[in-house]
PDB file of N, CA, C and O in Angstrom:
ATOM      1  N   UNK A   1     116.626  99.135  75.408  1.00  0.00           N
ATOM      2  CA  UNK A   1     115.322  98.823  75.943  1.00  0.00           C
ATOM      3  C   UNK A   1     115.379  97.448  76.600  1.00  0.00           C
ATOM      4  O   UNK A   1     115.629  96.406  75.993  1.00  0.00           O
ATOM      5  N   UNK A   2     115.188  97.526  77.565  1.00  0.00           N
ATOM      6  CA  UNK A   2     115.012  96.006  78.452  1.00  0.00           C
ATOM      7  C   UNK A   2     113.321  95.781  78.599  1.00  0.00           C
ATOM      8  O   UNK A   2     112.628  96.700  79.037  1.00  0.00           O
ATOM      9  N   UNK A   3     112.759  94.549  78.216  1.00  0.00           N
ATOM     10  CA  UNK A   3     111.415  93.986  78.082  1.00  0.00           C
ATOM     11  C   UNK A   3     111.479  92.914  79.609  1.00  0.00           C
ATOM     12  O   UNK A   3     112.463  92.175  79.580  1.00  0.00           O
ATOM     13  N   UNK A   4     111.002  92.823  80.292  1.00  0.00           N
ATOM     14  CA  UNK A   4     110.917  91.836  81.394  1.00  0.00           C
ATOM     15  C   UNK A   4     110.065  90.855  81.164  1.00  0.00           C
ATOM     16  O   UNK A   4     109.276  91.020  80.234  1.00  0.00           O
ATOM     17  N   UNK A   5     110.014  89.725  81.867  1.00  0.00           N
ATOM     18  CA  UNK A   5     109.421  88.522  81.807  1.00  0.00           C
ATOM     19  C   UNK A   5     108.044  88.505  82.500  1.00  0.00           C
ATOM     20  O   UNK A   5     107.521  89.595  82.731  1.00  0.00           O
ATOM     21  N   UNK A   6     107.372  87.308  82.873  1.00  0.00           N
ATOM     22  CA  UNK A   6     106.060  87.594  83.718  1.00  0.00           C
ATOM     23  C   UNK A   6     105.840  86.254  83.935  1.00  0.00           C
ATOM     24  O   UNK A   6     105.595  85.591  82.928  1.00  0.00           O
ATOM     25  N   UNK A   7     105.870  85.579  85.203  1.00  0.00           N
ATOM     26  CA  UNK A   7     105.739  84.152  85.657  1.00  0.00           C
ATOM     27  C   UNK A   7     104.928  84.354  86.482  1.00  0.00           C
ATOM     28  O   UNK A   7     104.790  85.406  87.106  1.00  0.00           O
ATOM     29  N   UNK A   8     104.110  83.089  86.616  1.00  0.00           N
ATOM     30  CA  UNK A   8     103.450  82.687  88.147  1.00  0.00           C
ATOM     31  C   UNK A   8     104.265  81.717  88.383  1.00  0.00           C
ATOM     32  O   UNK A   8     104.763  80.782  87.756  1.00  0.00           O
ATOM     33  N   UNK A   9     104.316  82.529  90.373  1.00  0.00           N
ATOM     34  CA  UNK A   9     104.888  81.258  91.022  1.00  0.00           C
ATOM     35  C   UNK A   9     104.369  80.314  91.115  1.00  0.00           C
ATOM     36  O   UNK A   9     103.148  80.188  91.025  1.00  0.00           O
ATOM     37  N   UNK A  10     105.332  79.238  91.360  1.00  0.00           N
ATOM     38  CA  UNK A  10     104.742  77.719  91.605  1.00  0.00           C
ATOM     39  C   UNK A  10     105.088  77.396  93.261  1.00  0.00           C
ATOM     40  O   UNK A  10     104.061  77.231  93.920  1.00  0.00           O
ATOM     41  N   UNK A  11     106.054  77.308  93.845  1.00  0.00           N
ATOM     42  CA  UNK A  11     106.689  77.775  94.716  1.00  0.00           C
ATOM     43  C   UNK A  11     107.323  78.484  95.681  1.00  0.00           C
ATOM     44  O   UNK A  11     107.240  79.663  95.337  1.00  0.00           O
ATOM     45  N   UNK A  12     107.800  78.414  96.508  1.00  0.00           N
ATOM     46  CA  UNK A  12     108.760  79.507  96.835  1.00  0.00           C
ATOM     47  C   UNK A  12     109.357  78.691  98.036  1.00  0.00           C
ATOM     48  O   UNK A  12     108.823  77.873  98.785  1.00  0.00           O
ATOM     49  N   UNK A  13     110.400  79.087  97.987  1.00  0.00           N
ATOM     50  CA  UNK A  13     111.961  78.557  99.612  1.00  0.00           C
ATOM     51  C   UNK A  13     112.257  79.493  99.712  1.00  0.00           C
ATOM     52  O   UNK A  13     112.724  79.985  98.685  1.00  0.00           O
ATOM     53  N   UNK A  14     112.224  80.074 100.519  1.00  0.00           N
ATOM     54  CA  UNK A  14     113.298  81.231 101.225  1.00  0.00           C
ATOM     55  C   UNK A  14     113.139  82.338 100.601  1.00  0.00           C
ATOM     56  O   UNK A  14     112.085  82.973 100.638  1.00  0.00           O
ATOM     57  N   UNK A  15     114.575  82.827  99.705  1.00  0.00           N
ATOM     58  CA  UNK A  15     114.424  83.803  98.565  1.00  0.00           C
ATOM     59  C   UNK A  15     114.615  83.106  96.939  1.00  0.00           C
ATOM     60  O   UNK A  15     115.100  83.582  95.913  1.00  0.00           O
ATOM     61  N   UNK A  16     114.088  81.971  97.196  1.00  0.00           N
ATOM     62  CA  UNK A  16     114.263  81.452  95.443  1.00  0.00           C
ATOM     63  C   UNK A  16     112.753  81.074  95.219  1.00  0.00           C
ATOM     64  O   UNK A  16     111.979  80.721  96.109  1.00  0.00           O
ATOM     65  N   UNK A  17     112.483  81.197  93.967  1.00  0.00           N
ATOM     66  CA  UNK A  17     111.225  80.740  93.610  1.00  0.00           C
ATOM     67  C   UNK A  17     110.794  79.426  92.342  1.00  0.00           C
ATOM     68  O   UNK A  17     111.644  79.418  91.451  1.00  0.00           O
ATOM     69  N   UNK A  18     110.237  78.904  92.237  1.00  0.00           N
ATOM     70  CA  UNK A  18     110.371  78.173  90.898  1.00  0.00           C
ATOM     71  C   UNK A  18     108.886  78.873  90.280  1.00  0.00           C
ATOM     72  O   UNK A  18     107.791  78.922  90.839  1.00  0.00           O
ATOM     73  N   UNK A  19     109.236  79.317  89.108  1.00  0.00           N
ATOM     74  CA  UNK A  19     107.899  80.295  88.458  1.00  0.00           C
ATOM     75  C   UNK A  19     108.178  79.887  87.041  1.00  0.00           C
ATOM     76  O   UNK A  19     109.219  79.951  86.388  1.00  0.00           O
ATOM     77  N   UNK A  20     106.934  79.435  86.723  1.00  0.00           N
ATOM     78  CA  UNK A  20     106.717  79.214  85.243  1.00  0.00           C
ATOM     79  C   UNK A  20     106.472  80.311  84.171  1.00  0.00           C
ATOM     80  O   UNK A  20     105.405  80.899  84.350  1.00  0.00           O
ATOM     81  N   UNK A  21     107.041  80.644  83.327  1.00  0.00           N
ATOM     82  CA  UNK A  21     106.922  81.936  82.880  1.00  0.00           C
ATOM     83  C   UNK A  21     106.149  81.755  81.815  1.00  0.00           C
ATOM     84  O   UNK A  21     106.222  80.797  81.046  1.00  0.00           O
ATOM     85  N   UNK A  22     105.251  82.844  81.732  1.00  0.00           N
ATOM     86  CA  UNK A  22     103.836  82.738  80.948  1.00  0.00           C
ATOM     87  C   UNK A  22     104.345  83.085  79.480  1.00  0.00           C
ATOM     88  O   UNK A  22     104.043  82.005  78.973  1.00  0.00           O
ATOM     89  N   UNK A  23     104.816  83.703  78.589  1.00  0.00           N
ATOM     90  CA  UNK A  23     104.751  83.558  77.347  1.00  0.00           C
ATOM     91  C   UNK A  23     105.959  82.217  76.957  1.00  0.00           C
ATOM     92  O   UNK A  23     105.661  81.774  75.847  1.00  0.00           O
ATOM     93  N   UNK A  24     106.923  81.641  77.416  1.00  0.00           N
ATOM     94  CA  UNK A  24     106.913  80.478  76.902  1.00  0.00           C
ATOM     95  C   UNK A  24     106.950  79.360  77.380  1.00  0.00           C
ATOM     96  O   UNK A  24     107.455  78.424  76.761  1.00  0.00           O
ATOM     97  N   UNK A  25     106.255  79.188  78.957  1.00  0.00           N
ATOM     98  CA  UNK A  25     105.775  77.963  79.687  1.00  0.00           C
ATOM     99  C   UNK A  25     107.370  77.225  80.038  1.00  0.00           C
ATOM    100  O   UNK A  25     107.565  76.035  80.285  1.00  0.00           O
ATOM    101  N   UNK A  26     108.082  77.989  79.993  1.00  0.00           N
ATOM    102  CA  UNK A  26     109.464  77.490  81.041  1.00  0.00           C
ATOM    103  C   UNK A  26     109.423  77.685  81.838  1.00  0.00           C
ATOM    104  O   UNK A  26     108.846  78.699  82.232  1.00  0.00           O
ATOM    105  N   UNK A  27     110.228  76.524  82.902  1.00  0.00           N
ATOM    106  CA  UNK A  27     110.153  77.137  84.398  1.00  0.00           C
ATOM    107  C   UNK A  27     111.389  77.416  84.587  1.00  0.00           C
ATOM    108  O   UNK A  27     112.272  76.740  84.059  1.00  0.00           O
ATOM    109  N   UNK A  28     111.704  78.693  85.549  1.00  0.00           N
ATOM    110  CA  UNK A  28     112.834  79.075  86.172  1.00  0.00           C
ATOM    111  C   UNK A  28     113.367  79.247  87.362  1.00  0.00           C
ATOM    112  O   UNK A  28     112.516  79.537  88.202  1.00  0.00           O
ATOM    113  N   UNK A  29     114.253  79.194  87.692  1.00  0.00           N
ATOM    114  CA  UNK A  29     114.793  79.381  89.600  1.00  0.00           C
ATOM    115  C   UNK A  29     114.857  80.947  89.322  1.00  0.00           C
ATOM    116  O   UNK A  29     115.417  81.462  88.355  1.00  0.00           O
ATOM    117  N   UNK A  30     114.206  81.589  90.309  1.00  0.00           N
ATOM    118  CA  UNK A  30     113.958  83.010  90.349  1.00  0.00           C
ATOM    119  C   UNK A  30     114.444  83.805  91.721  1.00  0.00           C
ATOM    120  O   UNK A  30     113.560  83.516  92.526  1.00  0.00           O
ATOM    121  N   UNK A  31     115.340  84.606  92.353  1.00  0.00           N
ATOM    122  CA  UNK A  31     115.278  85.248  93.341  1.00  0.00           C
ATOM    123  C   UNK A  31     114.106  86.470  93.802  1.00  0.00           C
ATOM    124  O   UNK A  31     113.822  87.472  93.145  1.00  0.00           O
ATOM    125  N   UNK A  32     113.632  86.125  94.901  1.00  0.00           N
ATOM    126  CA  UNK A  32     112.352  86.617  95.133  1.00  0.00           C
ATOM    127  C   UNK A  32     112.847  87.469  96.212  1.00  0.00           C
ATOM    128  O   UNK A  32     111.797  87.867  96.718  1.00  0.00           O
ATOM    129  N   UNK A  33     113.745  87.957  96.827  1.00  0.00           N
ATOM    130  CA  UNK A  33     113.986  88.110  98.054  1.00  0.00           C
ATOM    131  C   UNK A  33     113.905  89.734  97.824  1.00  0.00           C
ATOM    132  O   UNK A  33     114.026  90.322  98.899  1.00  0.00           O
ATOM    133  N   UNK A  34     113.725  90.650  96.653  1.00  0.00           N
ATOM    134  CA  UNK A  34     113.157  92.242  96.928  1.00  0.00           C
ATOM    135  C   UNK A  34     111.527  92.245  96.885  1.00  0.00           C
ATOM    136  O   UNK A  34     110.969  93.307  97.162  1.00  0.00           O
ATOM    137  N   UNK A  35     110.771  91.154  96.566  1.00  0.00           N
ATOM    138  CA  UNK A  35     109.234  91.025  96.874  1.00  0.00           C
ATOM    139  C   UNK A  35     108.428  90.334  97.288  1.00  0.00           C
ATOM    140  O   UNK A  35     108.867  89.192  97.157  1.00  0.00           O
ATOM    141  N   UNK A  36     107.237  90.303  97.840  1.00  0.00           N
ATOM    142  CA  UNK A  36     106.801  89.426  98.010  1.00  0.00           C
ATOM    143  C   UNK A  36     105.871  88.418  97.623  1.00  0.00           C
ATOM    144  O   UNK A  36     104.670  88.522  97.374  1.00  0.00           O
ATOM    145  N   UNK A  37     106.615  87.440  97.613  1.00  0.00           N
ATOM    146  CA  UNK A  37     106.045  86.453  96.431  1.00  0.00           C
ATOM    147  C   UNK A  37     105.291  85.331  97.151  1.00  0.00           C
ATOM    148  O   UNK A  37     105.804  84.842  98.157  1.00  0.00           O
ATOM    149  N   UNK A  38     104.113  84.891  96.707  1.00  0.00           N
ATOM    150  CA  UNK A  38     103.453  83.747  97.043  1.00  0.00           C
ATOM    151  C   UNK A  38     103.169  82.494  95.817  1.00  0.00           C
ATOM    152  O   UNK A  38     103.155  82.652  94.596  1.00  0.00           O
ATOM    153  N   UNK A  39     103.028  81.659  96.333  1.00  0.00           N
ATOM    154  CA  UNK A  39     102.400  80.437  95.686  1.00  0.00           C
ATOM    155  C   UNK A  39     101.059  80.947  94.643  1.00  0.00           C
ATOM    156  O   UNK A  39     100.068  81.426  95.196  1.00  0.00           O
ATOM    157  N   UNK A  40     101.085  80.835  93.350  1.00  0.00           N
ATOM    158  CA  UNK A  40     100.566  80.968  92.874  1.00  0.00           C
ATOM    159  C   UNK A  40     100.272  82.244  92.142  1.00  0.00           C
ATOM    160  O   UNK A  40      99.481  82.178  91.201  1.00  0.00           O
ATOM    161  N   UNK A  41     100.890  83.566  92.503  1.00  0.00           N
ATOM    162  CA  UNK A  41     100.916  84.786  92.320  1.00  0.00           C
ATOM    163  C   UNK A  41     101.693  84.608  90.951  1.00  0.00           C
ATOM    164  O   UNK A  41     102.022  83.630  90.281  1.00  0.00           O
ATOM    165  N   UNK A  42     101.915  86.628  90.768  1.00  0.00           N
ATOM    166  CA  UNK A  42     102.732  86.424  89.920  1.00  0.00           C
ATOM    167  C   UNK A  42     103.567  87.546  89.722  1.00  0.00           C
ATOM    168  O   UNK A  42     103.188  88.671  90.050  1.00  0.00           O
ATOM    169  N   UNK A  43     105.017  87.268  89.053  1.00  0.00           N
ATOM    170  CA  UNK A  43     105.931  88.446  89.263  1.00  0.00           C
ATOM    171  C   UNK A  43     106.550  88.748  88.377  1.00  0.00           C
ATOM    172  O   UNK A  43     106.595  87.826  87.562  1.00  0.00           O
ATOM    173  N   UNK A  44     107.288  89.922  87.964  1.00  0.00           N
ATOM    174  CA  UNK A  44     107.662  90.026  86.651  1.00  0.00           C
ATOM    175  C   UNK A  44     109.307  90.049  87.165  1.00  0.00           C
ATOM    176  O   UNK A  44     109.628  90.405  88.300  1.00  0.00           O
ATOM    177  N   UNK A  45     110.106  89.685  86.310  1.00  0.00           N
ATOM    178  CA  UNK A  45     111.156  89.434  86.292  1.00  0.00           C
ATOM    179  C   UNK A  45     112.028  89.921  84.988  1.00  0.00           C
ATOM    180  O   UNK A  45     111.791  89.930  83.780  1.00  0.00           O
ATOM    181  N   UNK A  46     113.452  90.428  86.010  1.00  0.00           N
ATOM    182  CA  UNK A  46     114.196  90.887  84.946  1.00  0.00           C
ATOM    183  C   UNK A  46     115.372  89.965  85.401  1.00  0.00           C
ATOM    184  O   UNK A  46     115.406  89.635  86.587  1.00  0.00           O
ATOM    185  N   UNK A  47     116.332  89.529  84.547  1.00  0.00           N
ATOM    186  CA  UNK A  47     117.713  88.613  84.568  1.00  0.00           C
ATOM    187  C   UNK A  47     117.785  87.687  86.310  1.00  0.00           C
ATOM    188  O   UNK A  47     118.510  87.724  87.304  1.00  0.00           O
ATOM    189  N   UNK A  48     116.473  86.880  85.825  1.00  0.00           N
ATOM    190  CA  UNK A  48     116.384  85.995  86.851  1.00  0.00           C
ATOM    191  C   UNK A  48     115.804  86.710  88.391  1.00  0.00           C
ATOM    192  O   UNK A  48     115.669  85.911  89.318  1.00  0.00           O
ATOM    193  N   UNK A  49     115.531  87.911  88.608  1.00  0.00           N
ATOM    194  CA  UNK A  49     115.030  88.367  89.981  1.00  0.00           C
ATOM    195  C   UNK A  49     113.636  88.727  89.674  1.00  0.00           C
ATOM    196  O   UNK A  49     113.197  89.103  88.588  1.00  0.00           O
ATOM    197  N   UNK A  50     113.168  88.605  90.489  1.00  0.00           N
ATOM    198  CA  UNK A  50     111.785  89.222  90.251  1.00  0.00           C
ATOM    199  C   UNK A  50     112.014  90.320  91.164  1.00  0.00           C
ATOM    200  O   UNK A  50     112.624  90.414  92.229  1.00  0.00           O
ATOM    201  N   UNK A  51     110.975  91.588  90.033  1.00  0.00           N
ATOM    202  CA  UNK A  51     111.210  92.874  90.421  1.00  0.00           C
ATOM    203  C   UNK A  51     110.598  93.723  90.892  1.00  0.00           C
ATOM    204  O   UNK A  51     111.000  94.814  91.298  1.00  0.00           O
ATOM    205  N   UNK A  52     109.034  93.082  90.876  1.00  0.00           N
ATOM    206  CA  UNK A  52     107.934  93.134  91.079  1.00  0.00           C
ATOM    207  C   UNK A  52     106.967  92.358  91.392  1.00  0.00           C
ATOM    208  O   UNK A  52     107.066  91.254  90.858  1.00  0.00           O
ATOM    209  N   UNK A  53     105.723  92.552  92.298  1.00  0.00           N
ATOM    210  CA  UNK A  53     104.318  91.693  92.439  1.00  0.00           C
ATOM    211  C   UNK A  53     103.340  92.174  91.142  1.00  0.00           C
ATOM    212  O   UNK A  53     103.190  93.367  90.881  1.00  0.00           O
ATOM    213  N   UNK A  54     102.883  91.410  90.591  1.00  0.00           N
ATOM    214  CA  UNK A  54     101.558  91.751  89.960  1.00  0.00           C
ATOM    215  C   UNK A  54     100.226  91.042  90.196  1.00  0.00           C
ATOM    216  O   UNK A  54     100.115  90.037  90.899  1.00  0.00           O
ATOM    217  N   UNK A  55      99.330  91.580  89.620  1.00  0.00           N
ATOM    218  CA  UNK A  55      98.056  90.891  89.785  1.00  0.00           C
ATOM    219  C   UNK A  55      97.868  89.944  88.086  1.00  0.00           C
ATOM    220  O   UNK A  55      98.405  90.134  86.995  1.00  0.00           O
ATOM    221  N   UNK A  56      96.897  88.960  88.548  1.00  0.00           N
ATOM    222  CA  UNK A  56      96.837  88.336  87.306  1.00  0.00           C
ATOM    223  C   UNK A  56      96.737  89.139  85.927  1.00  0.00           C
ATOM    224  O   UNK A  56      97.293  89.001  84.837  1.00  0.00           O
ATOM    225  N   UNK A  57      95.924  89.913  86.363  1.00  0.00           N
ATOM    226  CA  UNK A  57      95.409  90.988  85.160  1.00  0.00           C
ATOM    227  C   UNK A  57      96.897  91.859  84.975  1.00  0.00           C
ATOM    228  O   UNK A  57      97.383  91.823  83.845  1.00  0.00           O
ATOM    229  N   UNK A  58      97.372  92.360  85.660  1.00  0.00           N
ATOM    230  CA  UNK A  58      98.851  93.063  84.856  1.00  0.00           C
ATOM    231  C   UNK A  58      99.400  92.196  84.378  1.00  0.00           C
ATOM    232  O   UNK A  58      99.591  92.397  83.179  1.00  0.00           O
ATOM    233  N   UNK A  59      99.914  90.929  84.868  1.00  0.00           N
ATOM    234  CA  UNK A  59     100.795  90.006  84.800  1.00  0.00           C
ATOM    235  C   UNK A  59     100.240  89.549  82.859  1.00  0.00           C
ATOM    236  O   UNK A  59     101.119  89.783  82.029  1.00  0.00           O
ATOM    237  N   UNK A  60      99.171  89.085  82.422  1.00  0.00           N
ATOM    238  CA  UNK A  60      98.791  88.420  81.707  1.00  0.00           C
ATOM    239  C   UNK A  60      98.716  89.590  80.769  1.00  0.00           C
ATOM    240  O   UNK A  60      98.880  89.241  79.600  1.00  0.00           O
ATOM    241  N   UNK A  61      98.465  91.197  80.980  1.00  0.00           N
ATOM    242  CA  UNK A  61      98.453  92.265  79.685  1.00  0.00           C
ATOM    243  C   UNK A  61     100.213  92.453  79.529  1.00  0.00           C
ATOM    244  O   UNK A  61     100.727  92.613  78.422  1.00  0.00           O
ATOM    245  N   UNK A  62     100.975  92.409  80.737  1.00  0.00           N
ATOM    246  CA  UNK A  62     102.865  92.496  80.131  1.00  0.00           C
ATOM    247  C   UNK A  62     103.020  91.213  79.648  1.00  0.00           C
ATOM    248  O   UNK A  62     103.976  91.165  78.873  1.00  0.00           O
ATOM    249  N   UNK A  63     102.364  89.969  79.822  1.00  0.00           N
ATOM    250  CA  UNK A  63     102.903  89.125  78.787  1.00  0.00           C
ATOM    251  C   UNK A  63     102.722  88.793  77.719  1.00  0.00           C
ATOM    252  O   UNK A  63     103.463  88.131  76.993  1.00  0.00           O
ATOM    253  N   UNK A  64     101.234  89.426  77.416  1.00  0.00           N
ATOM    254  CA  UNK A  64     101.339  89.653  76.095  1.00  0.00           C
ATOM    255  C   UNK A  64     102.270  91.250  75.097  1.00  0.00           C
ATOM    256  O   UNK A  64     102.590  91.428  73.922  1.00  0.00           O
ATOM    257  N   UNK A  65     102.366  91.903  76.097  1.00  0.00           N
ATOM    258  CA  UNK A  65     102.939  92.881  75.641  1.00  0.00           C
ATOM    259  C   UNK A  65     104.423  92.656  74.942  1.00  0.00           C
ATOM    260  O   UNK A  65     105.008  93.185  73.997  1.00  0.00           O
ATOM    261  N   UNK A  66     104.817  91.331  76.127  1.00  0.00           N
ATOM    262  CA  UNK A  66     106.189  91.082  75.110  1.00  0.00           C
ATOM    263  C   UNK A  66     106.379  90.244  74.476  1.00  0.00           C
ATOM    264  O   UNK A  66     107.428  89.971  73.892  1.00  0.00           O
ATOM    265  N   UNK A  67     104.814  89.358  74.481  1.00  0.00           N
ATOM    266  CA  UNK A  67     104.574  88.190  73.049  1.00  0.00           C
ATOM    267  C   UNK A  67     104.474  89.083  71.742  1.00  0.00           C
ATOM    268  O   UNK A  67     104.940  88.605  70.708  1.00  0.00           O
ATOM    269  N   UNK A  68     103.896  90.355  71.714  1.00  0.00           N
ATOM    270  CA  UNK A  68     103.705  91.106  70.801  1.00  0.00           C
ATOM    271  C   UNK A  68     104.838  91.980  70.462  1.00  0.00           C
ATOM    272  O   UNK A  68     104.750  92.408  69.311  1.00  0.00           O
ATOM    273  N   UNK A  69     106.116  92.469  71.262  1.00  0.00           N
ATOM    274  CA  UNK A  69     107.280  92.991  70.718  1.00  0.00           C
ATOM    275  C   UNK A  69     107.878  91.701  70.420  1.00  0.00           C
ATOM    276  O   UNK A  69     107.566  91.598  69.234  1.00  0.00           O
ATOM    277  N   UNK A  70     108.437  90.798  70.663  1.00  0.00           N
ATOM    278  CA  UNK A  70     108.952  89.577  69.799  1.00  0.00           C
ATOM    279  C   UNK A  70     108.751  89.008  68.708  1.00  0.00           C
ATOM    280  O   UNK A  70     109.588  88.346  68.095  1.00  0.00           O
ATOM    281  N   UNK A  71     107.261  89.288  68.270  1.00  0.00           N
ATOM    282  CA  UNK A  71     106.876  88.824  67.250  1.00  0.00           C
ATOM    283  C   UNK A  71     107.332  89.644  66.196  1.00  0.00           C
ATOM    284  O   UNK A  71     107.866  89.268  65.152  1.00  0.00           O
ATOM    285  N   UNK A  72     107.003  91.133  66.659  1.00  0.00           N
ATOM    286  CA  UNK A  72     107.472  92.290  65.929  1.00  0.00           C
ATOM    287  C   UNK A  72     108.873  92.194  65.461  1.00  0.00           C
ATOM    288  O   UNK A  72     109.200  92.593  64.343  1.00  0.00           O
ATOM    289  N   UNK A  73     110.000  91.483  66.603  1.00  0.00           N
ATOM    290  CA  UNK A  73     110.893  92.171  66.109  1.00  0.00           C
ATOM    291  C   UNK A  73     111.356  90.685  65.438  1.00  0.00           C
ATOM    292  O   UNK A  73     112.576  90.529  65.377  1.00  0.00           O
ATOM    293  N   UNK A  74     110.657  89.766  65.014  1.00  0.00           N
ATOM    294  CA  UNK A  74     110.856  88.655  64.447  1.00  0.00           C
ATOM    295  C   UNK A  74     110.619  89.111  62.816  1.00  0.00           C
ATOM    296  O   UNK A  74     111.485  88.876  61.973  1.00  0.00           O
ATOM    297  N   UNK A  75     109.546  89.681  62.538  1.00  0.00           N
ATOM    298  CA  UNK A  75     109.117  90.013  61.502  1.00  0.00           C
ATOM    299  C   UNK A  75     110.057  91.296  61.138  1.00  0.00           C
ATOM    300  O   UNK A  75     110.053  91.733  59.987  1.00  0.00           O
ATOM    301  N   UNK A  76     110.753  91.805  62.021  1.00  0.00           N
ATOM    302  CA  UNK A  76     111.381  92.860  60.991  1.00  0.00           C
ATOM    303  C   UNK A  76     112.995  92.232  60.742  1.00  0.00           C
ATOM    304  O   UNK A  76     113.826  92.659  59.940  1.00  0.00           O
ATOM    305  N   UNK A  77     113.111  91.282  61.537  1.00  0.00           N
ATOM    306  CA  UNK A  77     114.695  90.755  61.489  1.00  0.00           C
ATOM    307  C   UNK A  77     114.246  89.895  60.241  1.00  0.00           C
ATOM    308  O   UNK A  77     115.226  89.177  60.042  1.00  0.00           O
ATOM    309  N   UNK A  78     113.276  89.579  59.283  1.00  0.00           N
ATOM    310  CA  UNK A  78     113.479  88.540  57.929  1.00  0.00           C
ATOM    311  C   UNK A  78     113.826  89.539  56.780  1.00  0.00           C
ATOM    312  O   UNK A  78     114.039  89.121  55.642  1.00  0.00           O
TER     313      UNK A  78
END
């Protein structure tokens, strides 16, 4: 099972992005160059690319979706 990430951009150059990623407020260098990404938007990302556009509202229900499998699988790894 692969879980993806969910950042808003902060940025964007070319095909790189700098996007702060919403469940743990890191920022990352992101390749944007299969979507289209704007300033301030937001995209979900798998192993550094973003793979997708979302709207705030998707963006903010998948990041909690994988604040809530992490936690899960925190509590079953004790």
């Amino acid at each position: 099972m692969c879980v993806t990430r969910v950042g808003k951009v902060l940025s964007v150059q070319g095909t790189r992005a700098t996007v702060k990623i919403l469940d743990t407020g890191a920022v990352a260098d992101v390749d944007v160059s299969m979507v289209i990404a704007k300033k301030n938007g937001y995209v979900e990302i798998f192993a550094d690319t973003a793979i997708g556009s979302l709207t705030k509202r998707e963006a903010e229900f998948k990041s909690s979706l994988r604040k809530e499998a992490l936690n899960l699988a925190a509590r079953t790894a004790r």
